[in-house]
N, C-alpha and C positions, 0 to 999 in steps of 0.2 A: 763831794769828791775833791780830791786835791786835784791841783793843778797840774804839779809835776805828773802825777799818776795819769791824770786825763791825758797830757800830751805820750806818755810810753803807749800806753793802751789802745788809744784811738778808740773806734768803735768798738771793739774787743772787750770793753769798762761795761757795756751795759751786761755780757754774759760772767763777766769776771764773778767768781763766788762770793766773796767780800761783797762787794757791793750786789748781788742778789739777797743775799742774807741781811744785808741794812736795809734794803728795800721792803722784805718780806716785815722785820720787825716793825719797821714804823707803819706801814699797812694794817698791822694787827695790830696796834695800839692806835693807829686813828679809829679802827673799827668803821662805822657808816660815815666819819665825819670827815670825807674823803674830798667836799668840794673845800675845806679853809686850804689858806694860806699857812706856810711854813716857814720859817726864816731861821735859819741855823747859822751861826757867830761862834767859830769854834778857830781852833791855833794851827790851822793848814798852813799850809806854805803861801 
Protein backbone atom coordinates (compact mmCIF):
# COMPACT_ATOMS: atom_id res chain seq x y z
CA UNK A 1 0.00 0.00 0.00
CA UNK A 2 1.25 3.38 -0.44
CA UNK A 3 2.14 5.61 2.01
CA UNK A 4 0.41 8.62 1.00
CA UNK A 5 -2.76 6.48 0.64
CA UNK A 6 -2.20 4.81 4.05
CA UNK A 7 -2.08 8.23 5.83
CA UNK A 8 -5.67 9.65 3.81
CA UNK A 9 -7.36 6.43 4.46
CA UNK A 10 -6.37 5.51 7.90
CA UNK A 11 -8.23 2.38 8.90
CA UNK A 12 -10.64 2.79 6.10
CA UNK A 13 -7.50 1.10 3.58
CA UNK A 14 -8.37 -2.21 4.99
CA UNK A 15 -12.30 -1.98 3.53
CA UNK A 16 -11.14 0.31 0.52
CA UNK A 17 -12.01 -1.91 -2.71
CA UNK A 18 -8.61 -1.50 -4.41
CA UNK A 19 -6.83 -2.87 -1.90
CA UNK A 20 -9.69 -5.79 -0.98
CA UNK A 21 -9.33 -6.78 -4.59
CA UNK A 22 -5.20 -6.99 -4.29
CA UNK A 23 -5.71 -8.82 -1.38
CA UNK A 24 -8.33 -11.34 -2.68
CA UNK A 25 -5.77 -11.71 -5.88
CA UNK A 26 -2.72 -12.57 -4.14
CA UNK A 27 -4.57 -14.95 -1.77
CA UNK A 28 -5.70 -16.86 -4.86
CA UNK A 29 -2.37 -17.05 -6.27
CA UNK A 30 -0.70 -18.07 -3.03
CA UNK A 31 -3.49 -20.81 -2.89
CA UNK A 32 -2.23 -23.20 0.41
CA UNK A 33 1.11 -21.42 0.48
CA UNK A 34 -0.33 -18.97 2.84
CA UNK A 35 2.35 -19.22 5.73
CA UNK A 36 5.73 -17.79 3.25
CA UNK A 37 7.02 -14.63 3.28
CA UNK A 38 6.26 -11.76 0.83
CA UNK A 39 8.33 -8.98 0.07
CA UNK A 40 7.00 -6.56 -2.72
CA UNK A 41 9.74 -3.74 -4.16
CA UNK A 42 7.63 -1.77 -6.17
CA UNK A 43 7.71 2.44 -7.34
CA UNK A 44 5.16 3.81 -4.29
CA UNK A 45 5.91 6.90 -2.94
Amino acid sequence: MDVKESDLLGDAIHSHWYYRAKAVALLDLLGDERNRVVADIGAGS
